[in-house]
C-alpha positions as CSV (number, residue, x, y, z in Angstrom):
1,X,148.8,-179.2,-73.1
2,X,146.6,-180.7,-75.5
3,X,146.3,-180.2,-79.3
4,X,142.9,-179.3,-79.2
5,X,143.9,-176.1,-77.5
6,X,139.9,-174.3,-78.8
7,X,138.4,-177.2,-78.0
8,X,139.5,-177.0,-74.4
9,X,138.8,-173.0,-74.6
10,X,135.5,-174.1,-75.2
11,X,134.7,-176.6,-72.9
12,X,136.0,-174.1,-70.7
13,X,133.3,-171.5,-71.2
14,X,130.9,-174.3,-71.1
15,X,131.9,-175.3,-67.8
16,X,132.3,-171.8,-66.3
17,X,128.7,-170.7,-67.8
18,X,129.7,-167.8,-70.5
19,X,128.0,-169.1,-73.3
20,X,126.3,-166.6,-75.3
21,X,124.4,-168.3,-78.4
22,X,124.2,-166.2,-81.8
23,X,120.7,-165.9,-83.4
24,X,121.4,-168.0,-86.3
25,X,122.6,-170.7,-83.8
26,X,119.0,-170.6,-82.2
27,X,117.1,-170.3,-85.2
28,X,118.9,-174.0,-86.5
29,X,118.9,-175.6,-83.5
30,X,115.2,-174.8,-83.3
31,X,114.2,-175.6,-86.9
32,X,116.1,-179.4,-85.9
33,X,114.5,-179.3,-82.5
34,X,117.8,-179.9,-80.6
35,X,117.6,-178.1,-77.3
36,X,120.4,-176.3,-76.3
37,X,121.3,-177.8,-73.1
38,X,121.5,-181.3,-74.8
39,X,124.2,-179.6,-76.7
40,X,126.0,-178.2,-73.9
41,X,125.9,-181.0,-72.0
42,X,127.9,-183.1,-74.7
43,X,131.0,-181.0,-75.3
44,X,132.7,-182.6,-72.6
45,X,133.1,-186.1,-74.6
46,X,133.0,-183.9,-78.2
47,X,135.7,-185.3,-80.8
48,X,137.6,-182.4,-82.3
49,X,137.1,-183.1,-86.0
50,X,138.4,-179.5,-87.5
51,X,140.3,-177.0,-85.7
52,X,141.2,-173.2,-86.7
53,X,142.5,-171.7,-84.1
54,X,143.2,-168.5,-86.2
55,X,139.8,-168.1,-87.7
56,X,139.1,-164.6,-89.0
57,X,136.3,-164.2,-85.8
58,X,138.4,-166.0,-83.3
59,X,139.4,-169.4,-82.4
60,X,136.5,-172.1,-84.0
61,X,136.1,-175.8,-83.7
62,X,134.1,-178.4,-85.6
63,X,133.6,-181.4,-83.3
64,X,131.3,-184.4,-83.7
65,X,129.6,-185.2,-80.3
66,X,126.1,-187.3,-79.2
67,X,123.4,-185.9,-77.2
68,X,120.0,-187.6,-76.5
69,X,119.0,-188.6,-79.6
70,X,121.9,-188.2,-82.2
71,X,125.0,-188.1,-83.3
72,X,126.3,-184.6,-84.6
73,X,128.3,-182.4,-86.5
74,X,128.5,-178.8,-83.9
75,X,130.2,-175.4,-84.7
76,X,131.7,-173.7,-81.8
77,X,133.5,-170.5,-81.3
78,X,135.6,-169.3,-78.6
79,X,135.6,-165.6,-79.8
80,X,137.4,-162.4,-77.9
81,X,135.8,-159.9,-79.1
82,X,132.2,-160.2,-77.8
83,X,130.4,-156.5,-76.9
84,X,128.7,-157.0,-73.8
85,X,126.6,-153.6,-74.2
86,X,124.3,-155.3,-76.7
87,X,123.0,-159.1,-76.7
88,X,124.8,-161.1,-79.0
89,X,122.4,-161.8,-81.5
């Protein structure tokens, strides 16, 4: 098993498709004008930098990865409690 046990939690829910996106996520990613799916489509070569596994939220990650045009620093979360009767944001 690897030490990067969120890390692989979150590439999981990457890969299977159950991202949901807060609106203070959107809101940065648009004021940079990084698009989402760049994002995405680097955490499966992201280098876990930070991991806290027992965050108060749930199980975080700071990783450095490269998409099209950069190099950078991403916050991810693998949370557990997520209500699915109202959008995330």
């Amino acid at each position: 098993m690897s030490l990067a046990i969120t890390l692989d939690r979150i590439r999981a829910i990457v890969a299977a498709g159950e991202v949901r996106v807060s609106r203070h996520a959107v809101q940065e990613l648009a004021a940079d004008a990084i698009l989402l799916d760049d994002i995405l489509a680097g955490i499966a070569d992201a280098v876990l930098v930070e991991d806290y596994p027992a965050a108060f939220k749930g199980p975080t990650a700071l990783v450095l990865q490269r998409d099209r045009a950069a190099t950078r620093s991403m916050w991810y979360g693998a949370w557990r409690r997520v209500r699915r009767d109202r959008p995330f944001w």
